[in-house]
Wavefront OBJ file of the C-alpha trace (Angstrom):
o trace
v 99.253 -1.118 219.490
v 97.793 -1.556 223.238
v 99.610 -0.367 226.640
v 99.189 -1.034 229.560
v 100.012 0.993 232.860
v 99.897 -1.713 235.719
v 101.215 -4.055 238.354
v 101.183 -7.327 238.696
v 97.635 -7.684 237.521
v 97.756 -5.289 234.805
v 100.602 -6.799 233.121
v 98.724 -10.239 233.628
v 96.481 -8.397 231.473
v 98.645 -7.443 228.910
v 99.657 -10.755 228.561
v 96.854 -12.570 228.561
v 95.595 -9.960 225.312
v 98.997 -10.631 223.657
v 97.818 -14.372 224.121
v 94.518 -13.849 222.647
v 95.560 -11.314 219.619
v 98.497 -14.155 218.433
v 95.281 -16.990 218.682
v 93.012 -15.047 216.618
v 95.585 -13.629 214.542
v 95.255 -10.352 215.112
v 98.890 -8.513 214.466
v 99.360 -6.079 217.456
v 101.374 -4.923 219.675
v 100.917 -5.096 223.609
v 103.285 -3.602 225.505
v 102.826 -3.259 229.648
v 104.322 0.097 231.740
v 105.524 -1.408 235.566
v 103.204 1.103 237.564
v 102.860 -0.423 241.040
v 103.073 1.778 244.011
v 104.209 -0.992 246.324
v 107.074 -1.127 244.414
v 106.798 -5.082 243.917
v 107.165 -6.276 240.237
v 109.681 -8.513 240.122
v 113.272 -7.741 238.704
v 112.741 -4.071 238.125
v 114.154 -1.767 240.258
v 111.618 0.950 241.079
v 108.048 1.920 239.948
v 107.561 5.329 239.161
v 105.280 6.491 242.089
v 106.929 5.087 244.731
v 109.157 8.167 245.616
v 106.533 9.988 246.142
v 104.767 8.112 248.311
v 107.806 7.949 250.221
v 107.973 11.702 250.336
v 104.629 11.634 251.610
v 104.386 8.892 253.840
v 107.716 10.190 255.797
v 105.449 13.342 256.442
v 102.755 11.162 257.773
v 105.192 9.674 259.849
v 107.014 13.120 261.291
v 103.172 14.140 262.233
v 103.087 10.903 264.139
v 105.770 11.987 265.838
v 105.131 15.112 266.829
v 101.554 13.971 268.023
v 102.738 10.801 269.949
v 105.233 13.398 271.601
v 102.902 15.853 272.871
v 100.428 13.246 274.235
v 101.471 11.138 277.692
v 102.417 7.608 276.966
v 101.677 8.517 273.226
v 101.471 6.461 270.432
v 101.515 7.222 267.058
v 100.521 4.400 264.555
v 100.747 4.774 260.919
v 99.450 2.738 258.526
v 100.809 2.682 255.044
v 100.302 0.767 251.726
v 102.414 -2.157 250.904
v 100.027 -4.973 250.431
v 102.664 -7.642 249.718
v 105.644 -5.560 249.896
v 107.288 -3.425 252.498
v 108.985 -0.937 250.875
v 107.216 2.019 251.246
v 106.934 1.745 255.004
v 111.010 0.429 255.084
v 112.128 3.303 253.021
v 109.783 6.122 254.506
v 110.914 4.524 258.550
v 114.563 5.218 257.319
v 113.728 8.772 255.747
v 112.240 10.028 258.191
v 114.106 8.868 261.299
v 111.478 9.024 263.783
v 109.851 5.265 263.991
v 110.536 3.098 266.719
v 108.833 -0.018 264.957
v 108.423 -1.111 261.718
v 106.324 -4.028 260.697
v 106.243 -5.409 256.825
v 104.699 -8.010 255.048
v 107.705 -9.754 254.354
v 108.179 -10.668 258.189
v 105.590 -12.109 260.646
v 105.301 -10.936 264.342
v 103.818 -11.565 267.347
v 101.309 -9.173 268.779
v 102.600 -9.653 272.499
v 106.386 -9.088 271.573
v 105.514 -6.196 269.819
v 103.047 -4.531 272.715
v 105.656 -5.795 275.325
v 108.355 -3.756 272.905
v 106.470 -1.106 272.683
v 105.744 -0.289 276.322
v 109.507 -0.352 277.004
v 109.918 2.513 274.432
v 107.472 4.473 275.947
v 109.070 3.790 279.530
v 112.234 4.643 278.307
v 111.144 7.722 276.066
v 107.963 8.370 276.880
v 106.115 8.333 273.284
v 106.545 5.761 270.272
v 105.930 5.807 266.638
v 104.913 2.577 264.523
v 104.901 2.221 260.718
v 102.893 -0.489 259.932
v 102.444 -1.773 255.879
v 98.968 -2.269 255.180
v 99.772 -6.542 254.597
v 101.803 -7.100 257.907
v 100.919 -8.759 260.625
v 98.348 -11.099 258.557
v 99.295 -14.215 260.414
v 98.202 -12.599 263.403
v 94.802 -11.943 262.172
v 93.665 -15.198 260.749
v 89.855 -15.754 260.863
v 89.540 -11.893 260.336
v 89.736 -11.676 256.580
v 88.196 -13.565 253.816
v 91.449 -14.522 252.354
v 91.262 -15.221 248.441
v 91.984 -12.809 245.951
v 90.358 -9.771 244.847
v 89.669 -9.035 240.683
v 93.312 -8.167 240.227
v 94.765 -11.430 241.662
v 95.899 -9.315 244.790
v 95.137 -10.770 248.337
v 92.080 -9.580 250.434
v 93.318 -8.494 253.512
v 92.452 -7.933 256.997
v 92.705 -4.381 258.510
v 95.871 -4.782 260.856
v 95.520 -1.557 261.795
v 92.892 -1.065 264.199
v 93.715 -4.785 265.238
v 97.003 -3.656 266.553
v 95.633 -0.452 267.968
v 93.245 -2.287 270.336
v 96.153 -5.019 271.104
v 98.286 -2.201 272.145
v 95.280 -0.251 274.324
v 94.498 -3.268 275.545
v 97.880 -4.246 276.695
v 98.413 -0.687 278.194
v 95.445 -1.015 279.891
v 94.109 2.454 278.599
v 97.466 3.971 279.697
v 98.553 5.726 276.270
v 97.650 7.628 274.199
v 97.344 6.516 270.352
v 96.756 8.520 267.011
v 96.035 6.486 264.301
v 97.420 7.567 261.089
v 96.204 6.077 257.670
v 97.554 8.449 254.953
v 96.851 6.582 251.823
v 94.329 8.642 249.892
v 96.742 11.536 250.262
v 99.472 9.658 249.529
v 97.723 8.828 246.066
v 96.834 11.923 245.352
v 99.697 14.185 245.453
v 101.466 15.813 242.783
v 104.769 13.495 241.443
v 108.356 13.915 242.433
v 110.438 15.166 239.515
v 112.550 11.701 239.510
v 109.315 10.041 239.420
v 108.055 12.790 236.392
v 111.340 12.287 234.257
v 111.274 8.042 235.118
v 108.027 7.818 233.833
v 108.470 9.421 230.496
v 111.591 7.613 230.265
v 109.407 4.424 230.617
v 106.658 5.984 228.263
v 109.162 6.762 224.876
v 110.303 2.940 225.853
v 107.514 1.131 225.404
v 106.721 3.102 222.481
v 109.950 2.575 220.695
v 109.497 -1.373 221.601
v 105.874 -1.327 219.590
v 106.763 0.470 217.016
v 110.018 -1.977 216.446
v 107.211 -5.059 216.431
v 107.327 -6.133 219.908
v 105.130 -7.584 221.724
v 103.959 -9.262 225.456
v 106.851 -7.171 226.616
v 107.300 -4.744 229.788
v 109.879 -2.010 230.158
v 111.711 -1.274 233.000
v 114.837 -0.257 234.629
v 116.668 -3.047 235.722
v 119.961 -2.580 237.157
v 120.145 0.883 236.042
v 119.596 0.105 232.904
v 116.496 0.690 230.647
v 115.462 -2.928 228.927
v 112.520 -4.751 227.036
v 111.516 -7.716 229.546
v 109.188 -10.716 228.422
v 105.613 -10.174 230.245
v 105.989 -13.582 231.512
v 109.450 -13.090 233.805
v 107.412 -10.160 235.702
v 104.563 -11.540 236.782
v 105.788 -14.646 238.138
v 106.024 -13.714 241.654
v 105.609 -10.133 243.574
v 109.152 -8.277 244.327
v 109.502 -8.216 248.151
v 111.921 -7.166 251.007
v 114.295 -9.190 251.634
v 114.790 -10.047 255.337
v 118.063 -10.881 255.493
v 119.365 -7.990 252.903
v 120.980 -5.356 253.842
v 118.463 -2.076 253.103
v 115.894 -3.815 256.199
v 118.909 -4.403 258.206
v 120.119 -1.143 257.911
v 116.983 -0.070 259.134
v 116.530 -2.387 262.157
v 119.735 -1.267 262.973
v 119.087 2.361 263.066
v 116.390 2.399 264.984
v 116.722 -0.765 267.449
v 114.418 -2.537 266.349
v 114.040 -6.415 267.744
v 113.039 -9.516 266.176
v 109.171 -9.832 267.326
v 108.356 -13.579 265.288
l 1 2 3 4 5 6 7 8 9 10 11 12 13 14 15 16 17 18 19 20 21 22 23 24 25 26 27 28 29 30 31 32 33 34 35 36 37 38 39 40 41 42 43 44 45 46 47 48 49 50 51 52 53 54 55 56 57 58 59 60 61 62 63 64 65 66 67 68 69 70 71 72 73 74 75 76 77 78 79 80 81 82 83 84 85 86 87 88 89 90 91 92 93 94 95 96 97 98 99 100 101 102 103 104 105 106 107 108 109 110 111 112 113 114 115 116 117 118 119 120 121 122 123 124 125 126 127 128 129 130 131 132 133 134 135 136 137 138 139 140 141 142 143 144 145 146 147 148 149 150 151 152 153 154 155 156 157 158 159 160 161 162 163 164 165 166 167 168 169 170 171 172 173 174 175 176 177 178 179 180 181 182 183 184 185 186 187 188 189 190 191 192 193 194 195 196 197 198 199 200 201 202 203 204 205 206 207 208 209 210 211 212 213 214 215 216 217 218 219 220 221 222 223 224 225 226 227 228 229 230 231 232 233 234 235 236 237 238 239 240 241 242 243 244 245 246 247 248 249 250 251 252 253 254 255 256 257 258 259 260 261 262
């Protein structure tokens, strides 16, 4: 029996040794875990690990707040993970109830909308908070990444970050005030929720229960709210991602005002 605890690119793994133990022969059972803090393998629900680093990306986010609010014309930026998918900076923007702008992968903007944006918020309030996912805004920055993938199939990225810090200075002409906010090493390290605690066992006895009963190049996962055996294949077709037109991001935009900045 092998497991595997992965995303996208560990349960490309998991398959690809399922592959190679039915060529040679070899009777085993591979079974993969959906761990992906991103929260972006296809058709399940969540990943255990993503609560959390809600819970402790909305904290990033309520320091942003309070240190773009103490500063004139200040600006508190806060870059979290979410290489493909947005949901840790959607769900954490909603939590916490403090951003003014939210920028994910899943939708492209353009830098001068967004600095023109943001300069009204601070004329009209004085301070603004951005959560920014650490893929958005790549069409912006073409020529400043590599592109390709890295080891794990996952895209190499430019740093958006500082590139929309300096946009917005820039724009401002010094005028502001920003804190720049990049979280994720704490986020990572952290202690679990106790949903996340309990949903991971949960997804632990499954996959044992599924080698022991001879399966094999299979995934569990909680789909629909319910706990199922998926084929390896079906998961690792294409990343899970927000979905633009749905209604948890337009709930969001919603809530907080937010424009469309393509």
């Amino acid at each position: 029996m092998v497991f595997v605890i992965g995303g996208n690119g560990g349960n490309a793994a998991a398959h690809a040794i399922a592959e190679e133990c039915e060529a040679s022969g070899v009777v085993c059972s591979v079974v993969g875990v959906p761990k992906s803090i991103d929260n972006d393998i296809l058709l399940v629900d969540r990943c255990f690990g993503c609560e959390t680093a809600v819970e402790e990306a909305q904290r990033a986010l309520l320091a942003a707040k309070v240190e773009a609010s103490s500063a004139h014309h200040g600006i508190g930026l806060v870059k979290l993970m979410g290489r493909q998918s947005g949901f840790i900076a959607m769900q954490a923007s909603m939590a916490s109830g403090v951003v003014d702008v939210c920028l994910i992968p899943e939708i492209q903007f353009d830098l001068q909308k967004l600095n023109e944006y943001v300069a009204k918020v601070i004329e009209r309030k004085g301070h603004c908070v951005v959560c920014l996912a650490e893929g958005a805004g790549q069409n912006v920055v073409k020529g400043a990444s590599k592109g390709g993938t890295d080891a794990s199939g996952n895209p190499i990225l430019a740093d958006i970050g500082p590139i929309v810090k300096d946009s917005l200075k820039d724009y401002l002409k010094g005028n502001c005030d920003i804190k720049y906010i990049d979280p994720t090493y704490m986020i990572r390290a952290i202690p679990t929720t106790t949903n996340d605690r309990v949903y991971c066992k949960v997804l632990g006895q499954g996959a044992v229960h599924g080698a022991f009963a001879g399966y094999t190049d299979i995934t569990v996962g909680l789909v629909n709210t319910h706990y199922v055996y998926m084929p390896i294949q079906t998961i690792i077709q294409a990343p899970r991602r927000v979905n633009p037109t749905g209604r948890r991001w337009n709930r969001l935009v919603s809530a907080i005002g937010q424009p469309n900045f393509s």
